[in-house]
N, CA, C and O atoms as a GROMACS GRO file, in nm:
protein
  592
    1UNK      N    1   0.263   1.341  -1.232
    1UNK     CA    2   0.304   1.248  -1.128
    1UNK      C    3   0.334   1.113  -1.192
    1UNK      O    4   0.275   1.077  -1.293
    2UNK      N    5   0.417   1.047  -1.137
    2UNK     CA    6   0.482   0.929  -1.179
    2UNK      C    7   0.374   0.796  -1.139
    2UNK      O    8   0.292   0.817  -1.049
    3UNK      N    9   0.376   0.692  -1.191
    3UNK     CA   10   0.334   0.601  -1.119
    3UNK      C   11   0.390   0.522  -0.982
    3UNK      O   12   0.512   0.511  -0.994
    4UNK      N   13   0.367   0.493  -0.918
    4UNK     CA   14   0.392   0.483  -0.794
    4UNK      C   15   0.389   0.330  -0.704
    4UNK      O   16   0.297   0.249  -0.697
    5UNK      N   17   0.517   0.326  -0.645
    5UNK     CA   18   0.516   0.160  -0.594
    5UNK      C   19   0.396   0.128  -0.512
    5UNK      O   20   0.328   0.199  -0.438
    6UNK      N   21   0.388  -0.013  -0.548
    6UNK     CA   22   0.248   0.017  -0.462
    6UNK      C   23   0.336  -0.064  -0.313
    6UNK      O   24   0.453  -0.104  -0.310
    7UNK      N   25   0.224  -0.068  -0.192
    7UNK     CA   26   0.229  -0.096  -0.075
    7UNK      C   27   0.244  -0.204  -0.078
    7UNK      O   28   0.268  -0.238  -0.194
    8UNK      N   29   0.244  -0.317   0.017
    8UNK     CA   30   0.247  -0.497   0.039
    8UNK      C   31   0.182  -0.514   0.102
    8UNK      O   32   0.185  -0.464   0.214
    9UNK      N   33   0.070  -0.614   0.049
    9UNK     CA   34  -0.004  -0.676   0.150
    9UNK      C   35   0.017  -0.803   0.123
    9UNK      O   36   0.062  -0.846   0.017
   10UNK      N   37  -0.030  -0.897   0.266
   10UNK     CA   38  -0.073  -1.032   0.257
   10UNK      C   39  -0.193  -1.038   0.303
   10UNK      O   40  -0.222  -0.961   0.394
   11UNK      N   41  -0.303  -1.139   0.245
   11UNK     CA   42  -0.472  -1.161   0.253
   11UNK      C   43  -0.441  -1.305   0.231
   11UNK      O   44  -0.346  -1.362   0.176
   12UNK      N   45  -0.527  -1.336   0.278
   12UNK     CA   46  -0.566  -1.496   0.273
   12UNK      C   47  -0.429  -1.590   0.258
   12UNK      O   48  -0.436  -1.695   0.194
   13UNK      N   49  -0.301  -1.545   0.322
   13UNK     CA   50  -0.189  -1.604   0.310
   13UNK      C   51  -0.098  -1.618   0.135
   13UNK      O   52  -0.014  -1.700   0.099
   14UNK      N   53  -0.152  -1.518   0.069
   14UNK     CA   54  -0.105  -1.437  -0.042
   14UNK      C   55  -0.070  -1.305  -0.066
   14UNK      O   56  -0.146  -1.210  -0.044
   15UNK      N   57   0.091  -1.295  -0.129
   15UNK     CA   58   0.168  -1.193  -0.109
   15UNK      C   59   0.111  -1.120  -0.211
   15UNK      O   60   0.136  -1.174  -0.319
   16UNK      N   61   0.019  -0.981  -0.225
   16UNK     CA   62   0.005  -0.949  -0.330
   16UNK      C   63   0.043  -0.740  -0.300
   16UNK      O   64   0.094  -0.696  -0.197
   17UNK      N   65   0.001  -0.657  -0.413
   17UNK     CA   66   0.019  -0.530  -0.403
   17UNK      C   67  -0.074  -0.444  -0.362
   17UNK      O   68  -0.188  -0.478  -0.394
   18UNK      N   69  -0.066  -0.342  -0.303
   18UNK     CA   70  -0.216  -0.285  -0.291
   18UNK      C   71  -0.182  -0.088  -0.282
   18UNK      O   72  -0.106  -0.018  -0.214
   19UNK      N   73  -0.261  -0.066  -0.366
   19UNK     CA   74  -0.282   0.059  -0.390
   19UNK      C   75  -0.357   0.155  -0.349
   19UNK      O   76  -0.417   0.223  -0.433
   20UNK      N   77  -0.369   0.183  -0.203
   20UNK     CA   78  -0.368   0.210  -0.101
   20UNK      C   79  -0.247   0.237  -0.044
   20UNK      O   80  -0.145   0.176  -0.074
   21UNK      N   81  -0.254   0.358   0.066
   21UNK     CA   82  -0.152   0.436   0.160
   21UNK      C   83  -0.197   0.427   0.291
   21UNK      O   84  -0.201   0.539   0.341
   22UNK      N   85  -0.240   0.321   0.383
   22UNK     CA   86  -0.326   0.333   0.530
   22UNK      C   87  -0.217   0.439   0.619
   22UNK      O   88  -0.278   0.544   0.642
   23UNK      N   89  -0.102   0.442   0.664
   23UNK     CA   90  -0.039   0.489   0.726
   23UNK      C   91   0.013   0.678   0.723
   23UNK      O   92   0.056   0.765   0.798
   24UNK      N   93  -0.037   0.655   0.553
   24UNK     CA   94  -0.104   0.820   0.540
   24UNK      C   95  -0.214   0.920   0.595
   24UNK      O   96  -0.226   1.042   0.609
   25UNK      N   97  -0.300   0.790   0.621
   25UNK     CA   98  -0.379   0.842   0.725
   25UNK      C   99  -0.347   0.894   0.897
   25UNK      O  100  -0.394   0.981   0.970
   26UNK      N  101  -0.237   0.785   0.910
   26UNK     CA  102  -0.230   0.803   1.041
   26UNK      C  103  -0.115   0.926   1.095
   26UNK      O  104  -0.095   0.966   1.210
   27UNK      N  105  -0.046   0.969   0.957
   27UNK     CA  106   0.038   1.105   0.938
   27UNK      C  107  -0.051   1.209   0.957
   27UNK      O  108  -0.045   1.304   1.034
   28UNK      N  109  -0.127   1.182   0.883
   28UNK     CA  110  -0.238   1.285   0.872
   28UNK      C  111  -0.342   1.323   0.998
   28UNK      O  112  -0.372   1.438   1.027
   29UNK      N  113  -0.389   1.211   1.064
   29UNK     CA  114  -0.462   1.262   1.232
   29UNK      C  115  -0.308   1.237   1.282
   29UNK      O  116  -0.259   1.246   1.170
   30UNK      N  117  -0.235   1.221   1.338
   30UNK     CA  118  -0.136   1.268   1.436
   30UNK      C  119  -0.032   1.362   1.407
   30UNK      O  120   0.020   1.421   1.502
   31UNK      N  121   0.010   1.385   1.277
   31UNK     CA  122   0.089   1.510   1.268
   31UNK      C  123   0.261   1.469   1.311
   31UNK      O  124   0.344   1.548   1.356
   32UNK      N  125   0.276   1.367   1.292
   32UNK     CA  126   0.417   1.371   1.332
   32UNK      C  127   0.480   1.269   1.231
   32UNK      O  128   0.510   1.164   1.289
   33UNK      N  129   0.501   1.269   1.130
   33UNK     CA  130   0.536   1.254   0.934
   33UNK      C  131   0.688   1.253   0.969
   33UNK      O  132   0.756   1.333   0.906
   34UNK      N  133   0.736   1.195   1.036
   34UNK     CA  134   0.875   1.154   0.974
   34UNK      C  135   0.957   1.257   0.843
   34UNK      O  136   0.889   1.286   0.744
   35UNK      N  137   1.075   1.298   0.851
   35UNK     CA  138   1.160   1.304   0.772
   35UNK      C  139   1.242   1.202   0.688
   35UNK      O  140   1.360   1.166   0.701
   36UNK      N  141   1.151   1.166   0.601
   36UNK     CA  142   1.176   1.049   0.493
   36UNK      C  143   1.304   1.114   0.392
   36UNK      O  144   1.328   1.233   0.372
   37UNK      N  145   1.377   0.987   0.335
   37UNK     CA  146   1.466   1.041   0.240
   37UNK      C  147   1.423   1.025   0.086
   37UNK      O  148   1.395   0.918   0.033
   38UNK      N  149   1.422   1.123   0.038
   38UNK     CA  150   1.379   1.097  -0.076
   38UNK      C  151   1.458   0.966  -0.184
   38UNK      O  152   1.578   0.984  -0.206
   39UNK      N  153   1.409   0.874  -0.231
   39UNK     CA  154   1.480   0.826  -0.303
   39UNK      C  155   1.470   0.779  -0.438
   39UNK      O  156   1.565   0.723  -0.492
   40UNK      N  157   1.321   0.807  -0.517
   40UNK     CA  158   1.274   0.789  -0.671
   40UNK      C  159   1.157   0.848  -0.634
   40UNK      O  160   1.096   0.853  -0.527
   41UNK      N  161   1.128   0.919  -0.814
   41UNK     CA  162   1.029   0.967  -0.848
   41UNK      C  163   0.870   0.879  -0.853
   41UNK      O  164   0.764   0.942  -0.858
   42UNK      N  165   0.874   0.746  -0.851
   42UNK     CA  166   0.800   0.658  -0.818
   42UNK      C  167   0.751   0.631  -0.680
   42UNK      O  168   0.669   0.545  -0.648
   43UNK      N  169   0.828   0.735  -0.580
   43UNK     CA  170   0.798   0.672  -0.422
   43UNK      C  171   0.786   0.826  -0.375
   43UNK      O  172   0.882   0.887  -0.329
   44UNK      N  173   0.660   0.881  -0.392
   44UNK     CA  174   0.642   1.028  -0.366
   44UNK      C  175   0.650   1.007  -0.198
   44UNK      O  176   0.716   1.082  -0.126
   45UNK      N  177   0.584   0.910  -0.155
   45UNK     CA  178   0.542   0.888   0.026
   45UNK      C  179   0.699   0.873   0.106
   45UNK      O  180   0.719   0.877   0.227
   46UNK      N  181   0.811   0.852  -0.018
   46UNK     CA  182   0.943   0.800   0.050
   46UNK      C  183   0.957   0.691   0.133
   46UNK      O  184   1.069   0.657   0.170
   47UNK      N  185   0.805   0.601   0.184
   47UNK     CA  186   0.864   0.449   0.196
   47UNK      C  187   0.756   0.374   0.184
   47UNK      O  188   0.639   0.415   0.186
   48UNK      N  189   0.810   0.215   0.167
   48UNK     CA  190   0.700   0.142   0.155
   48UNK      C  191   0.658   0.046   0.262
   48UNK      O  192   0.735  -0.020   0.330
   49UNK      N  193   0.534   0.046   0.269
   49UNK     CA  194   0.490  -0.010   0.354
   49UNK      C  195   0.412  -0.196   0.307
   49UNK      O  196   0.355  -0.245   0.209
   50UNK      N  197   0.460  -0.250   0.458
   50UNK     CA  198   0.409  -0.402   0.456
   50UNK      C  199   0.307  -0.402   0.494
   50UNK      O  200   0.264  -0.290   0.523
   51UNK      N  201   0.215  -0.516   0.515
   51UNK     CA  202   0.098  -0.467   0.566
   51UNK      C  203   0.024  -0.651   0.571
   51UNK      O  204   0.035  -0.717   0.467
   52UNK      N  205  -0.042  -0.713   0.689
   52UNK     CA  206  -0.119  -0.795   0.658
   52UNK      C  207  -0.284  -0.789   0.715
   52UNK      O  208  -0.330  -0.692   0.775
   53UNK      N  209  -0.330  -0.865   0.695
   53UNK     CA  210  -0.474  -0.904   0.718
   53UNK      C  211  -0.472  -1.031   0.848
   53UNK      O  212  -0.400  -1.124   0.811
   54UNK      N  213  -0.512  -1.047   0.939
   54UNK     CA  214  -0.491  -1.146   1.039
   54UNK      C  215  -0.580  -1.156   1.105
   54UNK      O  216  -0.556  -1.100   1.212
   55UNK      N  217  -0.733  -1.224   1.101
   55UNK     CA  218  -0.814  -1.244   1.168
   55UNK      C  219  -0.918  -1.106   1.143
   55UNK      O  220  -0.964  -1.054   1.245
   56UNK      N  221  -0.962  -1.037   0.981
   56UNK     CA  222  -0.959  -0.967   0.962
   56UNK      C  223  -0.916  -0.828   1.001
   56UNK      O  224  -0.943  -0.720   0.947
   57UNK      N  225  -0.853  -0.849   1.090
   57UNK     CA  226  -0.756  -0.719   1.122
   57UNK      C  227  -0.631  -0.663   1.043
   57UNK      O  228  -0.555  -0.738   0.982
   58UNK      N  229  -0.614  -0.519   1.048
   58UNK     CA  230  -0.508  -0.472   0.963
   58UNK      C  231  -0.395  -0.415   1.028
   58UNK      O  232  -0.393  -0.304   1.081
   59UNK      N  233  -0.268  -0.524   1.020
   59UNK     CA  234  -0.180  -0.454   1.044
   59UNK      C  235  -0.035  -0.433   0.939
   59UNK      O  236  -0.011  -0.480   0.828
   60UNK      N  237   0.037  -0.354   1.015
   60UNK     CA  238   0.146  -0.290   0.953
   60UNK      C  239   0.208  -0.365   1.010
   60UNK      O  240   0.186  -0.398   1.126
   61UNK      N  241   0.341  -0.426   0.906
   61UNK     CA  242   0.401  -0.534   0.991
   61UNK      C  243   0.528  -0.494   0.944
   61UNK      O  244   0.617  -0.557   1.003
   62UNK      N  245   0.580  -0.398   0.844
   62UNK     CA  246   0.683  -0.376   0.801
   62UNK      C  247   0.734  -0.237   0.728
   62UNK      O  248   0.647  -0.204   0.648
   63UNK      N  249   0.832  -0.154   0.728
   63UNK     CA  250   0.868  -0.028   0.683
   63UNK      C  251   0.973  -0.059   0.589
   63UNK      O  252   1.059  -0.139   0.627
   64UNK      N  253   0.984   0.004   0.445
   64UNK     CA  254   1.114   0.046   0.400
   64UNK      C  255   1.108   0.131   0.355
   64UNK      O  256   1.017   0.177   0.286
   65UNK      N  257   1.288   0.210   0.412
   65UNK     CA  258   1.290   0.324   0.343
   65UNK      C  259   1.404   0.368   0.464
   65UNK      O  260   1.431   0.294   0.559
   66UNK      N  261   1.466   0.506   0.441
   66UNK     CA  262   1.554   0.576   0.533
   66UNK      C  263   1.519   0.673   0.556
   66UNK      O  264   1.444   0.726   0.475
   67UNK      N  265   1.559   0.753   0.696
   67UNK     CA  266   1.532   0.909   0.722
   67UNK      C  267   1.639   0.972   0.645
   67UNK      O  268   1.733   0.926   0.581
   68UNK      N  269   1.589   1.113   0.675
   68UNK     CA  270   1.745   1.203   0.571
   68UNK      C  271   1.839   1.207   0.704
   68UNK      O  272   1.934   1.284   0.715
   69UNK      N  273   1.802   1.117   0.797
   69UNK     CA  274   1.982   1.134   0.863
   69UNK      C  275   2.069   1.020   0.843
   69UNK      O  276   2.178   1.014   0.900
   70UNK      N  277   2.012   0.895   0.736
   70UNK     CA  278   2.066   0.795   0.676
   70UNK      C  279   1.987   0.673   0.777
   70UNK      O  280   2.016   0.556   0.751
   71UNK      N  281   1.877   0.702   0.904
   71UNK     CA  282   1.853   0.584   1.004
   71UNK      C  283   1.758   0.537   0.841
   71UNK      O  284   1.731   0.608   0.744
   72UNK      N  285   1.722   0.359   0.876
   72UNK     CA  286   1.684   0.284   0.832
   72UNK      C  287   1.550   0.302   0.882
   72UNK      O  288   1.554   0.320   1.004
   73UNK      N  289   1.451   0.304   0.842
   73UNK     CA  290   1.324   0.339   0.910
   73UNK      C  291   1.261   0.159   0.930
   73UNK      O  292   1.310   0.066   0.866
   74UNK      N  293   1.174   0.146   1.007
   74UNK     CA  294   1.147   0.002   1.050
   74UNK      C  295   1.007   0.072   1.133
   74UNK      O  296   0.970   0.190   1.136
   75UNK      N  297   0.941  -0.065   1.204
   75UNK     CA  298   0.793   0.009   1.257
   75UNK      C  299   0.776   0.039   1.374
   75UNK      O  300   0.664   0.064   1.419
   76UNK      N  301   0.906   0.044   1.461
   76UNK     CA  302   0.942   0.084   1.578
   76UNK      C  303   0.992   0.255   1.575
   76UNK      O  304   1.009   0.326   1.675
   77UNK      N  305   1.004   0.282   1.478
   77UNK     CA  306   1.062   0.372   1.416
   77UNK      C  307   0.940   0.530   1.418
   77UNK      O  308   0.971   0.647   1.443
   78UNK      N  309   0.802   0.472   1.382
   78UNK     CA  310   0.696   0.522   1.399
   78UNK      C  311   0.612   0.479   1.463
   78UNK      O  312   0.499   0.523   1.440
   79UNK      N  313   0.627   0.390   1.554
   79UNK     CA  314   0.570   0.346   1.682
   79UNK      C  315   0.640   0.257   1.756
   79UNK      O  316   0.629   0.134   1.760
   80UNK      N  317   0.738   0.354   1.835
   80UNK     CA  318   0.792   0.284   1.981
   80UNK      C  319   0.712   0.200   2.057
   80UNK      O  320   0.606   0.233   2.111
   81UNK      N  321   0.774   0.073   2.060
   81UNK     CA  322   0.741  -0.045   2.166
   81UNK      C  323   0.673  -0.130   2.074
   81UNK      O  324   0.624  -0.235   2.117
   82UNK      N  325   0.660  -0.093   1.924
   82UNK     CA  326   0.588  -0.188   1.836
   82UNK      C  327   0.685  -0.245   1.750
   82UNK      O  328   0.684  -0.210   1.632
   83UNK      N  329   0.790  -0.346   1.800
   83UNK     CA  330   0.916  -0.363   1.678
   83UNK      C  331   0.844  -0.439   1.552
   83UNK      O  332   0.874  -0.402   1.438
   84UNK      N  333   0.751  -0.542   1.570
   84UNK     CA  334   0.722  -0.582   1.497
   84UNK      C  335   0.620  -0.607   1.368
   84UNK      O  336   0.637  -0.650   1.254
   85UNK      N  337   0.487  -0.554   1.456
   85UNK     CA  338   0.389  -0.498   1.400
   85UNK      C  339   0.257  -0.435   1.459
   85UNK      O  340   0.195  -0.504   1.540
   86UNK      N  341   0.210  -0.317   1.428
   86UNK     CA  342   0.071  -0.258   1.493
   86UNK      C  343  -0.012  -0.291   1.444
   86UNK      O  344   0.014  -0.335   1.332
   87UNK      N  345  -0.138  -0.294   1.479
   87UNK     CA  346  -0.263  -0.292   1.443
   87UNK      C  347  -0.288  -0.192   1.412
   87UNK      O  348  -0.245  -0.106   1.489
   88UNK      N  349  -0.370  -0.138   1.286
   88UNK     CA  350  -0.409   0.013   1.205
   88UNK      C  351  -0.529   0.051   1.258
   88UNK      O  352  -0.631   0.067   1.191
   89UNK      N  353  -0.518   0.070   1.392
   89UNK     CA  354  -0.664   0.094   1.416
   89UNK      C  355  -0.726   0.260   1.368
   89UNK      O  356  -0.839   0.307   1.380
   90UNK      N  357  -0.590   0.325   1.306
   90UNK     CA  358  -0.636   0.475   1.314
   90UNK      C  359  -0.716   0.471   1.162
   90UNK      O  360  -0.782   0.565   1.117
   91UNK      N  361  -0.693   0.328   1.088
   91UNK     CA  362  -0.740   0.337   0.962
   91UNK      C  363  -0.898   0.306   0.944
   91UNK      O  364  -0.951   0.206   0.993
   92UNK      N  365  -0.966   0.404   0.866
   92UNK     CA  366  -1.106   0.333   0.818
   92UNK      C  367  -1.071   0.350   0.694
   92UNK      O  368  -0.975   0.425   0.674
   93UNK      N  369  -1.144   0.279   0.562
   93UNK     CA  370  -1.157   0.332   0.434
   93UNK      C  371  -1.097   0.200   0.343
   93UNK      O  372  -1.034   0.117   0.409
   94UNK      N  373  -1.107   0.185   0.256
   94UNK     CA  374  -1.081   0.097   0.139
   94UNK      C  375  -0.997   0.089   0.082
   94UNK      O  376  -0.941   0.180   0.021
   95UNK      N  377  -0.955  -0.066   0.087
   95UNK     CA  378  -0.814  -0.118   0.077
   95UNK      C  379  -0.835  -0.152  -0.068
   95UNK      O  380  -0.925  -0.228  -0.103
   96UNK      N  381  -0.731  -0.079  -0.174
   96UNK     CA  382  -0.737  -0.164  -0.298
   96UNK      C  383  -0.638  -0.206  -0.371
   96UNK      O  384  -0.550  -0.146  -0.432
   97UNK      N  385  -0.665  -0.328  -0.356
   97UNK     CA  386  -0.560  -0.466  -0.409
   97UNK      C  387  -0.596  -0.511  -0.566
   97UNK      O  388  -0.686  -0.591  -0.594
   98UNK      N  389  -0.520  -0.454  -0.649
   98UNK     CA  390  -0.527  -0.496  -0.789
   98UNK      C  391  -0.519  -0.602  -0.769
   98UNK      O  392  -0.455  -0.657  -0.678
   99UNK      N  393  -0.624  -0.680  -0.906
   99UNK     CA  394  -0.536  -0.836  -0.974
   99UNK      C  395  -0.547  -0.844  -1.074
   99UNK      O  396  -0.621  -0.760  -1.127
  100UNK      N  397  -0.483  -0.946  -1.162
  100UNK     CA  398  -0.514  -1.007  -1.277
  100UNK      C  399  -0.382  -0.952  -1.384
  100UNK      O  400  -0.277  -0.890  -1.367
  101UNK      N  401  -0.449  -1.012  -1.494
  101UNK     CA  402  -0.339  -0.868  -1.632
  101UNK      C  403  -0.361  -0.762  -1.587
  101UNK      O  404  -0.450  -0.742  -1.504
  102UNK      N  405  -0.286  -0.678  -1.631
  102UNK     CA  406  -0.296  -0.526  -1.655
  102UNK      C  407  -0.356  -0.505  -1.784
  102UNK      O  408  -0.331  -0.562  -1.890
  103UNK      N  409  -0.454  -0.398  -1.757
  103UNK     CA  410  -0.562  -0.385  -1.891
  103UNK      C  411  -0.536  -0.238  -1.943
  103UNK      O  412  -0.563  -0.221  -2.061
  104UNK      N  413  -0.494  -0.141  -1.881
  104UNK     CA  414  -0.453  -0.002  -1.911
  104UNK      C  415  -0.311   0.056  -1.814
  104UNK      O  416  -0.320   0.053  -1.691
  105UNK      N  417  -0.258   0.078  -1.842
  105UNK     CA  418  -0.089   0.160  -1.782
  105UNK      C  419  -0.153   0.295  -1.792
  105UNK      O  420  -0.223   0.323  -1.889
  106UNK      N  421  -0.128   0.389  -1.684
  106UNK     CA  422  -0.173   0.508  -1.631
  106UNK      C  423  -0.036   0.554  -1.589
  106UNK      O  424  -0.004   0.488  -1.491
  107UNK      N  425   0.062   0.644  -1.624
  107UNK     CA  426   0.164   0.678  -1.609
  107UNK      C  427   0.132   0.786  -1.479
  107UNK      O  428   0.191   0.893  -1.488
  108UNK      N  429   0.062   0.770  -1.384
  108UNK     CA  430   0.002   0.847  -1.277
  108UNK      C  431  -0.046   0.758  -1.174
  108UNK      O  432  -0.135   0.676  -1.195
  109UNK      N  433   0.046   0.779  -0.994
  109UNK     CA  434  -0.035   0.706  -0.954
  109UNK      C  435  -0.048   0.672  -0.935
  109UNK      O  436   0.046   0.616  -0.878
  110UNK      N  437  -0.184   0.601  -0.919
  110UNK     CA  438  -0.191   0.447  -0.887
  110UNK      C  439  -0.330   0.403  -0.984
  110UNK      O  440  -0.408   0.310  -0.967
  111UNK      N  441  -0.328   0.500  -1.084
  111UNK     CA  442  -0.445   0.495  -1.235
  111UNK      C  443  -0.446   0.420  -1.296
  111UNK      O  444  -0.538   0.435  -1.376
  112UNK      N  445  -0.378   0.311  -1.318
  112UNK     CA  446  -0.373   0.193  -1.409
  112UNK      C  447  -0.460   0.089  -1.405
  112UNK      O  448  -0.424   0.024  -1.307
  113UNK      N  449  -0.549   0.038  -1.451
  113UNK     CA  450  -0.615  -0.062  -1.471
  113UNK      C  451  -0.580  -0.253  -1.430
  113UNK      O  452  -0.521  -0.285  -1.532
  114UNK      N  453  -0.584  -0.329  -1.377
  114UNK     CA  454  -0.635  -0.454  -1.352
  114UNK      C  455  -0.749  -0.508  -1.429
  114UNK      O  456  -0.842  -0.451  -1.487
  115UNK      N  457  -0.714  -0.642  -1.414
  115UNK     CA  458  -0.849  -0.738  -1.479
  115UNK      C  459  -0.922  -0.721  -1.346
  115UNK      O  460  -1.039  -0.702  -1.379
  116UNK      N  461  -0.916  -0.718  -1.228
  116UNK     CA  462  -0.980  -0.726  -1.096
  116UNK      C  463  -0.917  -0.608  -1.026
  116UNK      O  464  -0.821  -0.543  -1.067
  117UNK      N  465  -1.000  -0.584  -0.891
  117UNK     CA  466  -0.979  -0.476  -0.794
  117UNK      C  467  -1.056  -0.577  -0.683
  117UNK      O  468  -1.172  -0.616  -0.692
  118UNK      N  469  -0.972  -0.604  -0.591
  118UNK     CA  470  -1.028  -0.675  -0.451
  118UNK      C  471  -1.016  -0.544  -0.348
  118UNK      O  472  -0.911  -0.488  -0.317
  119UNK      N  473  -1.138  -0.514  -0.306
  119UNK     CA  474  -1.167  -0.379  -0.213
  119UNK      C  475  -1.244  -0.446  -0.079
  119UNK      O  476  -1.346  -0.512  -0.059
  120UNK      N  477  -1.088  -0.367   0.031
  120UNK     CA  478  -1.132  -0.457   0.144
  120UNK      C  479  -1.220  -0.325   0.221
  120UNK      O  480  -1.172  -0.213   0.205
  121UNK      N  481  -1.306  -0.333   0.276
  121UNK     CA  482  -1.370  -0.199   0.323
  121UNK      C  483  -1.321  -0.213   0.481
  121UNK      O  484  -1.324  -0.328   0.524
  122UNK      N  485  -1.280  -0.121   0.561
  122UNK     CA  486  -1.189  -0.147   0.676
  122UNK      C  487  -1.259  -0.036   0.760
  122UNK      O  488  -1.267   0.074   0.706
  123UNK      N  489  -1.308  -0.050   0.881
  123UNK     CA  490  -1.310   0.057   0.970
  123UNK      C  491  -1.248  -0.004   1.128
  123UNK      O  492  -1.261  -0.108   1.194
  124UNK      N  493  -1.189   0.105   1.141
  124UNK     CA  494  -1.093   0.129   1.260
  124UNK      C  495  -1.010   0.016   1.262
  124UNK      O  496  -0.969  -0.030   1.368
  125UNK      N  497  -0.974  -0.046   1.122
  125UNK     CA  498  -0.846  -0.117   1.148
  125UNK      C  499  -0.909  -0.289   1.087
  125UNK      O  500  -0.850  -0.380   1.028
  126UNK      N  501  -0.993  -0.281   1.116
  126UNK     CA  502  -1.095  -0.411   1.122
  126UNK      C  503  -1.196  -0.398   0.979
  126UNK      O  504  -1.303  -0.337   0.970
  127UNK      N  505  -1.120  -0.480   0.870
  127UNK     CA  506  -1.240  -0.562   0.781
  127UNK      C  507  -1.354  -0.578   0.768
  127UNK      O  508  -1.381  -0.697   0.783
  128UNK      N  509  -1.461  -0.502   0.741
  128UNK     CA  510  -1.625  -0.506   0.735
  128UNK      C  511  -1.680  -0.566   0.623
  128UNK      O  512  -1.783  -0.630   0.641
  129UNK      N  513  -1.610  -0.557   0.456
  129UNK     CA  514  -1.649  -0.599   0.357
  129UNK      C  515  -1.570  -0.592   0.281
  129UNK      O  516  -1.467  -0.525   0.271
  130UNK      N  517  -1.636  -0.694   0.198
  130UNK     CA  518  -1.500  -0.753   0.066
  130UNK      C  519  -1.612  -0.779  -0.015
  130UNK      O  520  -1.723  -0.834  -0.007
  131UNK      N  521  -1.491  -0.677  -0.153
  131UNK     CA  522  -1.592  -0.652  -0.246
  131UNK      C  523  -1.461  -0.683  -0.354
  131UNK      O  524  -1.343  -0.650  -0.341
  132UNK      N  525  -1.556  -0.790  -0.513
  132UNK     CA  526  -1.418  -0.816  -0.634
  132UNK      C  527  -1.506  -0.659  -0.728
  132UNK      O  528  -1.621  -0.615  -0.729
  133UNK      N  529  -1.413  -0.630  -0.776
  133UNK     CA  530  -1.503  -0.565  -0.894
  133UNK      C  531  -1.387  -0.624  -1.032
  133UNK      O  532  -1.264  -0.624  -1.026
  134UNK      N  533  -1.458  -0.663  -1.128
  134UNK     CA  534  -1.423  -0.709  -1.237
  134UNK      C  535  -1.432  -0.545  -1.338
  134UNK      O  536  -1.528  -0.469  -1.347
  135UNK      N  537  -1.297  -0.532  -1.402
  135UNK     CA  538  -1.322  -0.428  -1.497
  135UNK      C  539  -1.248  -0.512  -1.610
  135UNK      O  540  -1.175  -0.611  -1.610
  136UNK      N  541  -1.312  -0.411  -1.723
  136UNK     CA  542  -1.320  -0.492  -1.896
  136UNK      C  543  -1.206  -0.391  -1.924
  136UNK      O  544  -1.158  -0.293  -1.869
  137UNK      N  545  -1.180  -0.492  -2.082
  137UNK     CA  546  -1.065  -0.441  -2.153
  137UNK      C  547  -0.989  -0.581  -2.161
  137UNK      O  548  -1.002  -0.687  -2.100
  138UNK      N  549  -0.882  -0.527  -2.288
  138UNK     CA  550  -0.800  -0.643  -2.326
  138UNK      C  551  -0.649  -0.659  -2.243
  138UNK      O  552  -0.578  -0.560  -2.224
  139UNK      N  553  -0.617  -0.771  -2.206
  139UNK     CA  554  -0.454  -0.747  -2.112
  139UNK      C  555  -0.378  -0.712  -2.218
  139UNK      O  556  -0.381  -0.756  -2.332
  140UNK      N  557  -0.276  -0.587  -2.145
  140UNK     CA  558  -0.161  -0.558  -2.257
  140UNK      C  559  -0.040  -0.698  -2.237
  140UNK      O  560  -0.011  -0.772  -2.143
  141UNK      N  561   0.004  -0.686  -2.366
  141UNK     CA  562   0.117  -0.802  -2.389
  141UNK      C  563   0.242  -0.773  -2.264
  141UNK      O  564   0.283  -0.659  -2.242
  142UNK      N  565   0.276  -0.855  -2.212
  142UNK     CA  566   0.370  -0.812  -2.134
  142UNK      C  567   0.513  -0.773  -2.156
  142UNK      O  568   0.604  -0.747  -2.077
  143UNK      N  569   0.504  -0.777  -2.295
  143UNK     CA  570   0.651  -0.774  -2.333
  143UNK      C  571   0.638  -0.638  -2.438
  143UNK      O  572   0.718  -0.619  -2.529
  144UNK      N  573   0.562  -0.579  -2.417
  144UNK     CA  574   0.521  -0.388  -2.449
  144UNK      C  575   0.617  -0.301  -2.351
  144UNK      O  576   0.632  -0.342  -2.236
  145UNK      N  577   0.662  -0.221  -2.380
  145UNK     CA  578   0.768  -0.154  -2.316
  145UNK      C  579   0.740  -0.052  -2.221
  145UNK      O  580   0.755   0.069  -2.232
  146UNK      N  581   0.694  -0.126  -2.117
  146UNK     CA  582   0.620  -0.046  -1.984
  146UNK      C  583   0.762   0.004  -1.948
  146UNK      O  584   0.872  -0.029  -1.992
  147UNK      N  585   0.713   0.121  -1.826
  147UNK     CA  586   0.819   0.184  -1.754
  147UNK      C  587   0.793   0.124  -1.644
  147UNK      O  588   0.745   0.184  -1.548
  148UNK      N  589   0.825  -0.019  -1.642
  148UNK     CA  590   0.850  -0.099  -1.472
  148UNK      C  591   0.876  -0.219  -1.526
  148UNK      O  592   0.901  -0.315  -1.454
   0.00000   0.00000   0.00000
């Protein structure tokens, strides 16, 4: 498996990445998964998702990606009457938002290493705990010939 785009979040009014899939969950209890278009080996889920934090609440505030009938997918798209953004209430489970250098490249995934991991612990949509975990190792040079 390839490594894999990560998702978008905003926290504390910072745009950062997060490696985490919440909306996989919600494919998964409701059963109705969209016909995504495939479009890179890096985007196994076929789209990416926006996502913020707002009063510790989690929502989905944004879709990209196309169906295979060429529609533009958006978040009305997987929830009628919500053009702009839902609340994830179908989500529990742990949000993880790399930071820092990159300390190991994992060509799998979402396996790669950070100087930090900010883990938001979320049930039914709603923020319970925030946890940093600091992991060791040296940052790779950035100018090493990653595949991204």
């Amino acid at each position: 498996m390839t490594a894999q785009i990560q998702e978008k979040i905003i926290y504390q009014g910072e745009n950062l990445k997060m490696s985490t899939e919440p909306l996989e969950d919600y494919f998964s209890k409701c059963g109705n998964r969209p016909e995504f278009k495939r479009s890179h080996t890096a985007l196994w889920r076929r789209y990416i998702g926006s996502w913020e934090i707002v009063d510790d609440r989690l929502y989905l505030t944004d879709l990209g990606g196309w169906l295979e009938d060429g529609t533009k997918v958006v978040v009305a798209t997987i929830f009628p009457g919500f053009p702009d953004k839902v609340f994830a209430q179908w989500y529990s489970g742990t949000l993880h938002i790399p930071q820092g250098k990159l300390l190991k490249y994992v060509h799998m995934g979402y396996g790669s290493t950070y100087e930090r991991d900010l883990l938001l612990e979320v049930v039914s949509g709603v923020v319970v705990a925030t946890t940093v975990r600091c992991n060791e190792g040296e940052a790779i040079d950035e100018d090493d010939d990653l595949p991204f």
